[in-house]
C-alpha positions in Angstrom: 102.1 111.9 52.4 102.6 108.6 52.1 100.4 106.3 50.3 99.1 102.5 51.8 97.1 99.7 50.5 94.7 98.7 53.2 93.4 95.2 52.8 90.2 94.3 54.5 89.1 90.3 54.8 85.3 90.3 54.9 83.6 87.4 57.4 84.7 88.7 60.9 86.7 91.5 60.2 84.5 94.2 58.5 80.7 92.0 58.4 79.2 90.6 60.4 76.7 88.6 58.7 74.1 91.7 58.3 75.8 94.6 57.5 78.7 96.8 57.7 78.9 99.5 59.9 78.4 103.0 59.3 82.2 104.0 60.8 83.5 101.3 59.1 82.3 102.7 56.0 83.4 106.1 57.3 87.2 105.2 57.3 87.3 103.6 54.8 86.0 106.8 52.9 88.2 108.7 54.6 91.9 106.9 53.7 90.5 107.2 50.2 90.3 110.5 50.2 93.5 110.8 51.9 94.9 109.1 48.5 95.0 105.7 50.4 93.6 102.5 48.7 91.6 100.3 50.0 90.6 96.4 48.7 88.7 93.9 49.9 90.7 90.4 50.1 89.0 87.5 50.5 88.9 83.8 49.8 85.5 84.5 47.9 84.9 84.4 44.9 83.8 87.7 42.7 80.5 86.2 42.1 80.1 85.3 45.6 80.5 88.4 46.8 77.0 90.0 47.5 76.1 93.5 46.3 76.1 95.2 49.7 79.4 94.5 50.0 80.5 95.6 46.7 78.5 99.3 47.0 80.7 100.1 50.3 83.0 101.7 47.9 86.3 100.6 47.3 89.0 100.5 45.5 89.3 97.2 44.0 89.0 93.3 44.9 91.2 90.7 45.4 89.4 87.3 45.1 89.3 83.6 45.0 92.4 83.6 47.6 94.5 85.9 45.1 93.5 84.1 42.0 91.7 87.4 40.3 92.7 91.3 41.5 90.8 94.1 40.5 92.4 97.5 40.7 89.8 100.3 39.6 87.7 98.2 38.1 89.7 96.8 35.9 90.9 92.8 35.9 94.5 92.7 36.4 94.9 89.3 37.0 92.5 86.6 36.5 93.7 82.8 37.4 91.0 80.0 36.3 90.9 76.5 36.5 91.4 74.8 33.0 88.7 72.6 32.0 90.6 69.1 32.1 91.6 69.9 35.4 88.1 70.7 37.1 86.6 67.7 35.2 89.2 65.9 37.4 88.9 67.4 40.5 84.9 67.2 39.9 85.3 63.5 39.0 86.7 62.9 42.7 84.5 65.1 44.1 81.2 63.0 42.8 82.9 59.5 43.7 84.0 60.6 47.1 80.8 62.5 47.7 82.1 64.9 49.0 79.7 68.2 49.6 81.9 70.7 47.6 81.5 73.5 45.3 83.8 75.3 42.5 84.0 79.2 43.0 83.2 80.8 40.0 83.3 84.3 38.7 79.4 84.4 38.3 78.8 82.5 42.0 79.7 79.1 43.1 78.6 75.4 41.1 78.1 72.7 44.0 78.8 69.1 44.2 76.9 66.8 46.5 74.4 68.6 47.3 70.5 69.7 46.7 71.4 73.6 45.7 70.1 74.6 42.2 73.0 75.0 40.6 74.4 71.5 41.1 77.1 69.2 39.2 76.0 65.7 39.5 78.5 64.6 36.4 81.9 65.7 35.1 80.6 66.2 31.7 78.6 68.7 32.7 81.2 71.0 32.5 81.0 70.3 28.9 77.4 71.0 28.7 75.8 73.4 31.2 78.5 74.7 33.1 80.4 74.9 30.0 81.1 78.8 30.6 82.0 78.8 34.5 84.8 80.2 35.3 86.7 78.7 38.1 88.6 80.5 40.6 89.0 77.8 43.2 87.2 74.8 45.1 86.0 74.4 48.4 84.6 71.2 50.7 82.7 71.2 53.5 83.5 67.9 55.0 86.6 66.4 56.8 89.4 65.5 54.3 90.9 62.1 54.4 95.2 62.2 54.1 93.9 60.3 50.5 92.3 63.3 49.7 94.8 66.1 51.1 97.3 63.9 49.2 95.3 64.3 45.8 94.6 67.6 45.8 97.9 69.0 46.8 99.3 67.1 43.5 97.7 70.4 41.8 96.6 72.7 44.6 97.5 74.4 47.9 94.8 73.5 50.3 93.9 75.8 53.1 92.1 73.5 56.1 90.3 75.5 58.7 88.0 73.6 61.4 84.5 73.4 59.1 85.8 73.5 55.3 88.6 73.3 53.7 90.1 75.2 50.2 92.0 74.5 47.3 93.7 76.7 45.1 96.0 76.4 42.3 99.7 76.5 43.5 101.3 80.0 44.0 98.3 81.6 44.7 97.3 82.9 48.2 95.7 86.4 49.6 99.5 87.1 49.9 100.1 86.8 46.2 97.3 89.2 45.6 98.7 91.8 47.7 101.9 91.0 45.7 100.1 91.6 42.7 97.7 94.9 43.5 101.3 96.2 44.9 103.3 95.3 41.6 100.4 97.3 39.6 100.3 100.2 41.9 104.1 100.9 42.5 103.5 100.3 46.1 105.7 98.0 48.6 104.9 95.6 51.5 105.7 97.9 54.0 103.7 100.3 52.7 100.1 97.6 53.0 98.1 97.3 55.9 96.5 93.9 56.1 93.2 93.6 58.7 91.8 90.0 59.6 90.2 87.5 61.9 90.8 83.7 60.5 93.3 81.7 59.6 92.6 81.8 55.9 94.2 85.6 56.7 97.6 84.2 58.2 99.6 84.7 55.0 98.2 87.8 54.4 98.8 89.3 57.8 102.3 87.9 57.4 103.2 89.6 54.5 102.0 93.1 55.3 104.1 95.9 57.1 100.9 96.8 58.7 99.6 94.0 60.0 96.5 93.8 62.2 94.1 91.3 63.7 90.4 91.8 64.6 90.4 91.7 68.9 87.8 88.8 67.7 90.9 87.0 66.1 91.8 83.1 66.3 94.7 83.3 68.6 97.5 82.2 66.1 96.6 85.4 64.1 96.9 87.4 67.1 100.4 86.0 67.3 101.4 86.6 64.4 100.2 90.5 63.5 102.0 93.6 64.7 99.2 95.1 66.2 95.3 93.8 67.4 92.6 96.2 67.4 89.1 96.0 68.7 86.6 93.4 67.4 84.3 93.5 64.9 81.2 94.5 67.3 83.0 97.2 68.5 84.5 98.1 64.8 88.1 96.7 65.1 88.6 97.7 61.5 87.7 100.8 61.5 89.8 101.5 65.4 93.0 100.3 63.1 92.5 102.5 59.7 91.8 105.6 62.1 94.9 104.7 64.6 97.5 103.3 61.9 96.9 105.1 59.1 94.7 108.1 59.3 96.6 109.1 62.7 100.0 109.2 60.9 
């Protein structure tokens, strides 16, 4: 039998919000123990992924928009922002005011704003958030072209309607597939990719499988090979069942 890589986005493609379902959690078990793996990729953070999502039982995590994979349980790549450069970024961050946060490995730092766990000065990185580490930023309001100019001097940015991302060039949910695959011995066109947003275009274009929720934005609908149900009426779960444990 051949062996896939199913990668699931999180937000609109496997939870909603609450929970995730029961035959979602079914098929996934299932291609596992049909020798299949199965990650989780997402533009999270690890430390912003919460614990109900982590117990589904999986076979490893591909985070921060590829910047850390997980295979097994074990760190297999790991990309954080070096301190010089998130002092930077958090020093443009202040003066533009800009409600913002760095993703971290342990949760998220914010800028901006009244959360508990808030920069208001680029030395603290120095001092209290001496021992984040970083896996990528993201801002919650409108970018100006001043500021889409001065991130992309260092990062890729990712704008969707209500926030936009930044990650360090090269890095994508793409390259993590890249990188779980390199690990495992395992090919493109042997990786299902399942998702709903544009922050899962590249990831949908890479894959040989490639699948969007029936809840989809339309340009991801476009692009994938196949569309499945949505997420209220488990899309995921209709695709691992139909693509991969029907072969």
């Amino acid at each position: 039998m051949d062996r896939y890589l199913i990668f699931l986005d999180i937000d609109g493609t496997i939870f909603d919000g609450q929970r995730i379902s029961d035959r979602v959690i079914s098929a996934i078990g299932e291609a596992r123990k049909e020798g299949h793996k199965v990650f989780i990729n997402t533009g999270r953070s690890f430390g912003n992924i919460t614990e109900d999502i982590k117990s589904v039982g999986v076979d490893g995590f591909v985070t921060g928009l590829g910047t850390a994979v997980r295979v097994d349980g074990k760190v297999i790549r790991s990309c954080t922002m070096k301190k010089e450069k998130a002092k930077e970024l958090a020093s443009y961050l202040l003066k533009r005011k800009l409600r913002s946060c760095f993703e971290c490995e342990d949760g998220s730092v914010f800028m901006n704003t009244d959360r508990d766990r808030n920069l208001s000065s680029p030395e603290e990185l120095d001092g209290k958030f001496a021992d984040i580490i970083i896996s990528k930023f993201t801002v919650f309001d409108k970018l100006n072209e001043d500021d889409i100019a001065f991130f992309e001097k260092d990062f890729t940015v990712f704008q969707y309607e209500n926030y936009s991302e930044g990650v360090k060039k090269g890095y994508s949910k793409a390259k993590g597939m890249e990188i779980a695959g390199n690990f495992l011995g395992v090919g493109r066109d042997h990786m299902m990719a399942i998702g709903d947003s544009m922050n899962d275009f590249d990831m949908i274009a890479y894959a040989g499988i490639s699948v969007a929720m029936g809840n989809a934005d339309i340009r991801l609908k476009k692009k994938a090979k196949y569309i499945t149900e949505t997420l209220w009426d488990d899309g995921a779960a209709a695709a691992i069942e139909k693509y991969i444990l029907g072969r």
